[in-house]
PyMOL Python script that loads the backbone (N, CA, C, O; Angstrom):
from pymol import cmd

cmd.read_pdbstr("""\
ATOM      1  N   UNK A   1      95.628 100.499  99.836  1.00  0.00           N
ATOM      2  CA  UNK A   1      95.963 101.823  99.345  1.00  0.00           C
ATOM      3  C   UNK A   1      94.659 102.564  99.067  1.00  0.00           C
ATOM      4  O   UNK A   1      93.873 102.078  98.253  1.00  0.00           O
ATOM      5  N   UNK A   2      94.338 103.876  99.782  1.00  0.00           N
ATOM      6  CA  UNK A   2      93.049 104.578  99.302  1.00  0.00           C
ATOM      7  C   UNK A   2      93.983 105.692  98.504  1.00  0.00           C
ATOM      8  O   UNK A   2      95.021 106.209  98.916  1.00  0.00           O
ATOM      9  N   UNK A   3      93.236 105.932  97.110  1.00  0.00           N
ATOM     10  CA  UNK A   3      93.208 106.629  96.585  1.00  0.00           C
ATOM     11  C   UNK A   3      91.583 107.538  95.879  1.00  0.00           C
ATOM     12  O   UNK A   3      90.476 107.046  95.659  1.00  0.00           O
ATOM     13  N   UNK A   4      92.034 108.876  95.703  1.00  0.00           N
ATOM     14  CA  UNK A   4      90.704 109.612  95.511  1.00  0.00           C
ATOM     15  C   UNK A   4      90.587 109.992  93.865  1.00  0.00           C
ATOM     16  O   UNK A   4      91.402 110.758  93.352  1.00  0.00           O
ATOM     17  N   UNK A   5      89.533 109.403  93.126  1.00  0.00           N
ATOM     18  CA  UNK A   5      89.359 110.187  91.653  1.00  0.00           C
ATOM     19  C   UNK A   5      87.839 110.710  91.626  1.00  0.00           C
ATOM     20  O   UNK A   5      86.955 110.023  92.138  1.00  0.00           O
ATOM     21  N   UNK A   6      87.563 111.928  91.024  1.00  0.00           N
ATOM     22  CA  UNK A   6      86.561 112.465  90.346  1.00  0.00           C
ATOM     23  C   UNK A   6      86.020 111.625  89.105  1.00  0.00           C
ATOM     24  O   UNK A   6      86.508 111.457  87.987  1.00  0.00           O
ATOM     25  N   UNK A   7      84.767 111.125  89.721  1.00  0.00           N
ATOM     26  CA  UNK A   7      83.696 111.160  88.423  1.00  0.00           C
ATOM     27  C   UNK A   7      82.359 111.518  88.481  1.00  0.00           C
ATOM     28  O   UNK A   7      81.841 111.955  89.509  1.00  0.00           O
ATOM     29  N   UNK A   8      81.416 111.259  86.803  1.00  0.00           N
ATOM     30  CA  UNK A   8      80.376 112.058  86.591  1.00  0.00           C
ATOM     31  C   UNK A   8      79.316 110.875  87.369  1.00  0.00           C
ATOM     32  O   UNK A   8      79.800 110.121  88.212  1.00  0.00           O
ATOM     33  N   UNK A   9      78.361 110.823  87.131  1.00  0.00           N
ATOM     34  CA  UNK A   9      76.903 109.870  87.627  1.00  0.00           C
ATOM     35  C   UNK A   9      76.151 110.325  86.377  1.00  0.00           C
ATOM     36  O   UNK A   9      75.389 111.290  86.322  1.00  0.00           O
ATOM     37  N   UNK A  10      76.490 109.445  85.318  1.00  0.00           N
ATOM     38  CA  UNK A  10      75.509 109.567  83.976  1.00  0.00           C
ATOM     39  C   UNK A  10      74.671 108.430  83.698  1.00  0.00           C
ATOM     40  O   UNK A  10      75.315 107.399  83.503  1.00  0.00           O
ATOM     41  N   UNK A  11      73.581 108.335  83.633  1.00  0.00           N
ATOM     42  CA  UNK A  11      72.323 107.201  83.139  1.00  0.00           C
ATOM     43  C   UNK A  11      72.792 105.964  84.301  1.00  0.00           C
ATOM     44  O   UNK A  11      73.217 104.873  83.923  1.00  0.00           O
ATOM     45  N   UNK A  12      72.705 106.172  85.125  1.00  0.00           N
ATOM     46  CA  UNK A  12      73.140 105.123  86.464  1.00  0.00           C
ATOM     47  C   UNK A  12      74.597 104.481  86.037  1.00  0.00           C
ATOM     48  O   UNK A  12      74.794 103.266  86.025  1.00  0.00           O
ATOM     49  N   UNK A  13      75.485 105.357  85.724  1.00  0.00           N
ATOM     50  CA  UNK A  13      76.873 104.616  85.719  1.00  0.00           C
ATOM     51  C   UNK A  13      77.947 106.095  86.047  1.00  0.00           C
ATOM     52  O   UNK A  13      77.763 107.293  85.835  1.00  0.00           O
ATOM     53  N   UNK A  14      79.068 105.346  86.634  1.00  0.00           N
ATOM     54  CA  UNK A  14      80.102 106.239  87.463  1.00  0.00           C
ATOM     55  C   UNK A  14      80.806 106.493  86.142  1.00  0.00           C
ATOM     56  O   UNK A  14      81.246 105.460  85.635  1.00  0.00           O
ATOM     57  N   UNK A  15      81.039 107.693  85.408  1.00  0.00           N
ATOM     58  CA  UNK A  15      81.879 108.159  84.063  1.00  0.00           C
ATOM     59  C   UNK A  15      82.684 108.669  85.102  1.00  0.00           C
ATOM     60  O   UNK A  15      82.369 109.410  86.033  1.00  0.00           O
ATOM     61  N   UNK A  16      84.338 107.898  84.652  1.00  0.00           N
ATOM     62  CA  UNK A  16      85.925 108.389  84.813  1.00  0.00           C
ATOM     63  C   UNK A  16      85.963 109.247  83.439  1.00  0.00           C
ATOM     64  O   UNK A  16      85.396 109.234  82.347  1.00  0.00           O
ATOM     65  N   UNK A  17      87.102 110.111  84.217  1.00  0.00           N
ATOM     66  CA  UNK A  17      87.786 111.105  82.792  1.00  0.00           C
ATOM     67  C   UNK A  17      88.972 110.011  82.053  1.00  0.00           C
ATOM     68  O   UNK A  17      89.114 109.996  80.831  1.00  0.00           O
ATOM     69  N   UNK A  18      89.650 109.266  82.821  1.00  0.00           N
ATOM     70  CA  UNK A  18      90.406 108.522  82.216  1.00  0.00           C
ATOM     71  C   UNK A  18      90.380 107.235  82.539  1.00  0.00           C
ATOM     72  O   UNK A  18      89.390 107.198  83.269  1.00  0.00           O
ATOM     73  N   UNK A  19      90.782 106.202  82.492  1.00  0.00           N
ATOM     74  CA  UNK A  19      91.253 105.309  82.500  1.00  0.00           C
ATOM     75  C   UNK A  19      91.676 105.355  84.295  1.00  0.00           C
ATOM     76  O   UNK A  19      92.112 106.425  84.719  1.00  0.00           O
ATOM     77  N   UNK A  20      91.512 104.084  85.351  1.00  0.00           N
ATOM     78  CA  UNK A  20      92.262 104.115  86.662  1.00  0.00           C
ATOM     79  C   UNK A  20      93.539 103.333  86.158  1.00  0.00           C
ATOM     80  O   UNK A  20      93.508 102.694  85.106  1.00  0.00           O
ATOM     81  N   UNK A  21      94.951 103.433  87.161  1.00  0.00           N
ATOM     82  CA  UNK A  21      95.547 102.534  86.849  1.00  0.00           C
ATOM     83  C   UNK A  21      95.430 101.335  87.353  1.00  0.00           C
ATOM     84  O   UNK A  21      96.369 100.964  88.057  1.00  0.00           O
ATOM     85  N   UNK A  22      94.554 100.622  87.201  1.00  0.00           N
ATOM     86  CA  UNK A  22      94.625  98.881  87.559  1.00  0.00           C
ATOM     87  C   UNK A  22      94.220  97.882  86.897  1.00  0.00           C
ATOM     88  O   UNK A  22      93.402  97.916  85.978  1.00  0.00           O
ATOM     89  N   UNK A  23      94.699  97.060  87.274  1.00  0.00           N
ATOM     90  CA  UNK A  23      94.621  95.650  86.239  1.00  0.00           C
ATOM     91  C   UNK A  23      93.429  95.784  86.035  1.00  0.00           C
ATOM     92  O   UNK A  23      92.681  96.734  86.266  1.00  0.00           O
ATOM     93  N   UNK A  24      93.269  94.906  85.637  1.00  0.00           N
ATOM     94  CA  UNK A  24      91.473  94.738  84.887  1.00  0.00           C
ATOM     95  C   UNK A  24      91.173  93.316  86.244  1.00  0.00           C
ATOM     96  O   UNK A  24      91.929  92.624  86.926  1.00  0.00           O
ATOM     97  N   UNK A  25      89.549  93.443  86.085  1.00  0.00           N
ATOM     98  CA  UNK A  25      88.983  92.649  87.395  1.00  0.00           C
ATOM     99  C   UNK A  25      89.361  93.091  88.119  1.00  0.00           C
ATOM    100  O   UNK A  25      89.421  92.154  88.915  1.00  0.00           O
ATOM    101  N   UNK A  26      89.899  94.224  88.808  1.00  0.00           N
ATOM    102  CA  UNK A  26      90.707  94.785  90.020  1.00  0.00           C
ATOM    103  C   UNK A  26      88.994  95.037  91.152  1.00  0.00           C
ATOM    104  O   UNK A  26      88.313  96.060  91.077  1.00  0.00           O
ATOM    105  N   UNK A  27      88.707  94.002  91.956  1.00  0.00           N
ATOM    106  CA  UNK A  27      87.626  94.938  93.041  1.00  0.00           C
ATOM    107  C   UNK A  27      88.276  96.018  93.746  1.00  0.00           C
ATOM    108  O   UNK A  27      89.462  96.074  94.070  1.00  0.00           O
ATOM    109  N   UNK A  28      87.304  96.926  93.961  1.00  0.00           N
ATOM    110  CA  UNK A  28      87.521  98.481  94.522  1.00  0.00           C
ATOM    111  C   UNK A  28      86.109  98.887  95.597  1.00  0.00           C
ATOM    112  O   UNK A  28      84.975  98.456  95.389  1.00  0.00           O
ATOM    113  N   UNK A  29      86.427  99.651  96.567  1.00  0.00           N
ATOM    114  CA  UNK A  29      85.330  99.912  96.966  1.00  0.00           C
ATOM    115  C   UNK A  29      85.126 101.307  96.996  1.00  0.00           C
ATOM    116  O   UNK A  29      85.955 102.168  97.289  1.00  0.00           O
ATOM    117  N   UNK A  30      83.571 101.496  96.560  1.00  0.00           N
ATOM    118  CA  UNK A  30      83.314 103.248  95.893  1.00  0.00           C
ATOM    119  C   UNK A  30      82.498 103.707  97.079  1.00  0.00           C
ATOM    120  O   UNK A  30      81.670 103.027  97.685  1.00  0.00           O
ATOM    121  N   UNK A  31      82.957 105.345  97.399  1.00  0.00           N
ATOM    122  CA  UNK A  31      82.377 106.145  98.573  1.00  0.00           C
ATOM    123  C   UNK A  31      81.809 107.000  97.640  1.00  0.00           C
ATOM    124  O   UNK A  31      82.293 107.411  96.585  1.00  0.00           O
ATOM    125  N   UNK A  32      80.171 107.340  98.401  1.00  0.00           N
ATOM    126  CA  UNK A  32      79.653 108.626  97.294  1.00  0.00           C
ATOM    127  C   UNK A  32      79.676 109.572  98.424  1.00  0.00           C
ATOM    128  O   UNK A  32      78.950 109.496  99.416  1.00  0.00           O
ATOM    129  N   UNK A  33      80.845 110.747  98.121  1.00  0.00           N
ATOM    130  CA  UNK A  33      80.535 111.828  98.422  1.00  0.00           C
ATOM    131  C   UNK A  33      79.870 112.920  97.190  1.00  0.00           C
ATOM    132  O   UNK A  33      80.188 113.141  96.021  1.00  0.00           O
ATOM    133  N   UNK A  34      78.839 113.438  98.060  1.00  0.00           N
ATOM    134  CA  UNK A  34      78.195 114.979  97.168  1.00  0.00           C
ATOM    135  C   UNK A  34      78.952 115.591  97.145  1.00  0.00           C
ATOM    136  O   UNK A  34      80.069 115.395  97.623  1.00  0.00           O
ATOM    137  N   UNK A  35      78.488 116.704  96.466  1.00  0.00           N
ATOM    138  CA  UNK A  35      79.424 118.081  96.380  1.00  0.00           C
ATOM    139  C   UNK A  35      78.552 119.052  97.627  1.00  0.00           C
ATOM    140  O   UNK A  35      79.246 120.026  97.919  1.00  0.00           O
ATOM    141  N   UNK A  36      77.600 119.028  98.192  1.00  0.00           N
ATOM    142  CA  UNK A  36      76.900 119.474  99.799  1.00  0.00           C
ATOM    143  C   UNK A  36      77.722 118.753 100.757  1.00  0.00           C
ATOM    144  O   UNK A  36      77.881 119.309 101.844  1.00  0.00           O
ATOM    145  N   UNK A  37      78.281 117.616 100.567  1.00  0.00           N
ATOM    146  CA  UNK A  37      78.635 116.813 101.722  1.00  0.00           C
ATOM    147  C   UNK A  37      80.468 117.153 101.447  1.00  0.00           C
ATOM    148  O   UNK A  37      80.902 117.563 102.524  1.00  0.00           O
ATOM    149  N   UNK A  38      81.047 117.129 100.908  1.00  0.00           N
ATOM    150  CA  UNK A  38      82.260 117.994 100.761  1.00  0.00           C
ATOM    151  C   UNK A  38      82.400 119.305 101.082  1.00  0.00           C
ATOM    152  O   UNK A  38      83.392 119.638 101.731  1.00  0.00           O
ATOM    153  N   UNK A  39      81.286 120.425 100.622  1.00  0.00           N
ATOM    154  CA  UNK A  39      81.559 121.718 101.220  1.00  0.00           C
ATOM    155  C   UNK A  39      81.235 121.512 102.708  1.00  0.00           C
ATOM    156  O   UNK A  39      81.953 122.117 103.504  1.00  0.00           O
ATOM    157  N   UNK A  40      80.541 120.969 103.047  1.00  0.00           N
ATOM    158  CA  UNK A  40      80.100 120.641 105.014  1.00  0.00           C
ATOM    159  C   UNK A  40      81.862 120.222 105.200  1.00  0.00           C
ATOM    160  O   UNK A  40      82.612 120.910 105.892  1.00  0.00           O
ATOM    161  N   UNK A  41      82.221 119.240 104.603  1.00  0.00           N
ATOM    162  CA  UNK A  41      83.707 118.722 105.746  1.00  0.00           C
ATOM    163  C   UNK A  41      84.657 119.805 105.068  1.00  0.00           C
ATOM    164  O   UNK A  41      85.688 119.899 105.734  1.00  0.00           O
ATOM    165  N   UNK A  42      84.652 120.844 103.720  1.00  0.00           N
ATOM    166  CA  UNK A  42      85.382 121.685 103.550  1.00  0.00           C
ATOM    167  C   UNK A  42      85.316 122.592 105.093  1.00  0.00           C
ATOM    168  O   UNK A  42      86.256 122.914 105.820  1.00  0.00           O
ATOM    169  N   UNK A  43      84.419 122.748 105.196  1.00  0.00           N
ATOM    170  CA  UNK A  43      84.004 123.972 106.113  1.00  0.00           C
ATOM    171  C   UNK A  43      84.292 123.813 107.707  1.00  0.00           C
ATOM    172  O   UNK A  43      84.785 124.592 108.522  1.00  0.00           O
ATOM    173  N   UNK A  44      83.674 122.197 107.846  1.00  0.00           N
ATOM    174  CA  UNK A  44      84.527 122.154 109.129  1.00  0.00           C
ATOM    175  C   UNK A  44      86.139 121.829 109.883  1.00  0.00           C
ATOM    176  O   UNK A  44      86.508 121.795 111.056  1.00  0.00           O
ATOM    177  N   UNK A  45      86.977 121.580 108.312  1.00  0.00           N
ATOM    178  CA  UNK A  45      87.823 121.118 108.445  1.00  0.00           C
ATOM    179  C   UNK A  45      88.988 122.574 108.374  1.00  0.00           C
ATOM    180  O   UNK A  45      90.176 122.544 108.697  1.00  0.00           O
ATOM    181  N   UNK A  46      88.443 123.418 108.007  1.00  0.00           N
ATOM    182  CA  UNK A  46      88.973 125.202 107.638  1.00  0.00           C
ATOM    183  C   UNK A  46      88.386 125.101 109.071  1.00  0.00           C
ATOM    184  O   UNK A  46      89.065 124.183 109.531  1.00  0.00           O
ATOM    185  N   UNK A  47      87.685 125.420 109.884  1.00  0.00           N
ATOM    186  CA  UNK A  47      87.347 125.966 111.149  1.00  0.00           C
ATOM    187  C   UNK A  47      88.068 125.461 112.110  1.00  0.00           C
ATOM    188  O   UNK A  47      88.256 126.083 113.155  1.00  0.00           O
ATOM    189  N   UNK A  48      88.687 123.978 111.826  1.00  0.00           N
ATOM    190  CA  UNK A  48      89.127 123.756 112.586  1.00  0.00           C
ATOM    191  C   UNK A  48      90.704 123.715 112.638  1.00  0.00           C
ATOM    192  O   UNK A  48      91.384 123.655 113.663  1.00  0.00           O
ATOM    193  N   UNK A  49      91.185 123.761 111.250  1.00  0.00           N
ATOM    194  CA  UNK A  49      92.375 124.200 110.790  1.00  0.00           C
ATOM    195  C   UNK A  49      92.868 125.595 111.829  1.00  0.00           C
ATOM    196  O   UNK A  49      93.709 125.644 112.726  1.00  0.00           O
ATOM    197  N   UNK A  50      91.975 126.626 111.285  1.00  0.00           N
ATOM    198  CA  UNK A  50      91.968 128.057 111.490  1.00  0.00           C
ATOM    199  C   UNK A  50      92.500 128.029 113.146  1.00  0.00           C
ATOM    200  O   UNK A  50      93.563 128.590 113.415  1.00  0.00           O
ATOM    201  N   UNK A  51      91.644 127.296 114.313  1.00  0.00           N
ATOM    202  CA  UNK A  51      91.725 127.231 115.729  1.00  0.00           C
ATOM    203  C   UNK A  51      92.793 126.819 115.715  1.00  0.00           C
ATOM    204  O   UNK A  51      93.617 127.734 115.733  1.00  0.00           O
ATOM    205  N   UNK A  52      93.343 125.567 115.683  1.00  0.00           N
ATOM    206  CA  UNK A  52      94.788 125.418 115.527  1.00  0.00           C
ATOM    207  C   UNK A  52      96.209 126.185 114.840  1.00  0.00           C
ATOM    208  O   UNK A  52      97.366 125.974 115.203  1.00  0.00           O
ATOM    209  N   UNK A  53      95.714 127.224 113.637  1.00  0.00           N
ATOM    210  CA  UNK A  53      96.728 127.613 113.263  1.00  0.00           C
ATOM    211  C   UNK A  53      96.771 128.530 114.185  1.00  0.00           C
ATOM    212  O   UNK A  53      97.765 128.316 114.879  1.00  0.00           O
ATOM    213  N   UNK A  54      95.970 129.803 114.684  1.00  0.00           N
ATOM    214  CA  UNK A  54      95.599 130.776 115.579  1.00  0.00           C
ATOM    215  C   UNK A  54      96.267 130.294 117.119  1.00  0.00           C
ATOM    216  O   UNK A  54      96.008 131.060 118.047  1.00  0.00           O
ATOM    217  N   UNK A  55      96.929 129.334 117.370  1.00  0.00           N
ATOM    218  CA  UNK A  55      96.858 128.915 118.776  1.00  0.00           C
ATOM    219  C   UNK A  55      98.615 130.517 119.125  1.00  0.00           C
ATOM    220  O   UNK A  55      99.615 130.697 118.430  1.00  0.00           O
ATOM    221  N   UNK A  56      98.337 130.975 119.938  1.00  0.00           N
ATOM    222  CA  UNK A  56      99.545 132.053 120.393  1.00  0.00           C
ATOM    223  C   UNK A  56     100.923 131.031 120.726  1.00  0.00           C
ATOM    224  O   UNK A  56     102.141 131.145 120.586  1.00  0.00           O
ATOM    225  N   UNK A  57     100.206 130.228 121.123  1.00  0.00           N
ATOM    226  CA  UNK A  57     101.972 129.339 121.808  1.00  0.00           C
ATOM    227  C   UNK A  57     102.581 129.069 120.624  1.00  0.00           C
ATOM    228  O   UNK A  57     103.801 129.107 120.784  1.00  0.00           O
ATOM    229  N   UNK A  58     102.224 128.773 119.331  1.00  0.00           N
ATOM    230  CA  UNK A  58     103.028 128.503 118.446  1.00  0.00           C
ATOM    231  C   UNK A  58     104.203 130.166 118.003  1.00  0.00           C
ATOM    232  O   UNK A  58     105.328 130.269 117.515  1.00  0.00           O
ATOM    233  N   UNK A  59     103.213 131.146 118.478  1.00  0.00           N
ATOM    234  CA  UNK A  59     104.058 132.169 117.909  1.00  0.00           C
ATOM    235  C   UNK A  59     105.378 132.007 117.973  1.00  0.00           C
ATOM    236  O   UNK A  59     105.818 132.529 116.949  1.00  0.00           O
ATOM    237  N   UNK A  60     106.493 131.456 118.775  1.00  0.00           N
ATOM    238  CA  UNK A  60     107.768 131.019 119.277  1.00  0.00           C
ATOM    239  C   UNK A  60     108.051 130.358 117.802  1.00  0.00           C
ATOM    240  O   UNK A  60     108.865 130.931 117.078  1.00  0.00           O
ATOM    241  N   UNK A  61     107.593 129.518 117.476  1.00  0.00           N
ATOM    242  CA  UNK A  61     108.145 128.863 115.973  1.00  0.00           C
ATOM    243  C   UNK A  61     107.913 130.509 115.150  1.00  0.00           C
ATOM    244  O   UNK A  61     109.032 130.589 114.644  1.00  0.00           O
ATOM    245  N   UNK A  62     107.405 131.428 114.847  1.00  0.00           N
ATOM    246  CA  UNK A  62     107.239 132.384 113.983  1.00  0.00           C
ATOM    247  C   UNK A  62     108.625 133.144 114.486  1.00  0.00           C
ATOM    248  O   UNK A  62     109.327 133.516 113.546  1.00  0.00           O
ATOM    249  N   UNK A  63     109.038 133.381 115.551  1.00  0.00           N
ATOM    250  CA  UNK A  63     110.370 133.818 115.839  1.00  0.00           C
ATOM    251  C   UNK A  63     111.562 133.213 115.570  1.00  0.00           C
ATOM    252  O   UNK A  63     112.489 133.748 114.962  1.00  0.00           O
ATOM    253  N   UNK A  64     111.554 132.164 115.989  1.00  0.00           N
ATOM    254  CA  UNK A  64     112.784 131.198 115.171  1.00  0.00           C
ATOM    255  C   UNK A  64     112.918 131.284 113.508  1.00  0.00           C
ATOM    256  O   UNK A  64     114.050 131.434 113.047  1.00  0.00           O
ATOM    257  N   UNK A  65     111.692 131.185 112.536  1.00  0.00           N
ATOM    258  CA  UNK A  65     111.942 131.245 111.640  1.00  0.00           C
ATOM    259  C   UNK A  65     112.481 132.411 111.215  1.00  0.00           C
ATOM    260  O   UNK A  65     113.218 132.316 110.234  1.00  0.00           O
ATOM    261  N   UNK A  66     112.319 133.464 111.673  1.00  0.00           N
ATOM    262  CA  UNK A  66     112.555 134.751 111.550  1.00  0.00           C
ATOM    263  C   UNK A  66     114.314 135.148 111.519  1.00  0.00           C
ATOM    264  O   UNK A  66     114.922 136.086 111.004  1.00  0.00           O
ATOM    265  N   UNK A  67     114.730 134.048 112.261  1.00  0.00           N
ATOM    266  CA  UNK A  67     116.014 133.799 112.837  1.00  0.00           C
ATOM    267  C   UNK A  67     117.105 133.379 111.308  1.00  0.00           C
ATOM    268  O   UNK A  67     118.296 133.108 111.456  1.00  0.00           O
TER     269      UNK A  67
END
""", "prot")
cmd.dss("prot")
cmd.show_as("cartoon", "prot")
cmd.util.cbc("prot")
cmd.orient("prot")
């Protein structure tokens, strides 16, 4: 199961706002994303959103709903 939580990086340790839910001894494996390296995949992931929502052949579903 991947799940995603926000924390701080204070005096070389990962500060949670709360508590995770898991047993205790639970191993986990931690990804460091930045906040530079999030707006980069924000940005390419909107650009590429955008091309796909923009595609004309879908317009046909915008008529049906219309229906």
């Amino acid at each position: 199961m991947t799940t995603t939580f926000e924390a701080i990086y204070e005096q070389g340790k990962l500060v949670l706002p709360q508590p995770l839910p898991l047993p205790e001894k639970s191993h986990v494996r931690v990804t460091i994303e930045t906040d530079a390296e999030r707006a980069a995949w924000h940005e390419l992931s909107q650009q590429s959103l955008l091309h796909a929502w923009s595609d004309p052949a879908d317009d046909v579903f915008d008529a049906l709903l219309q229906k």
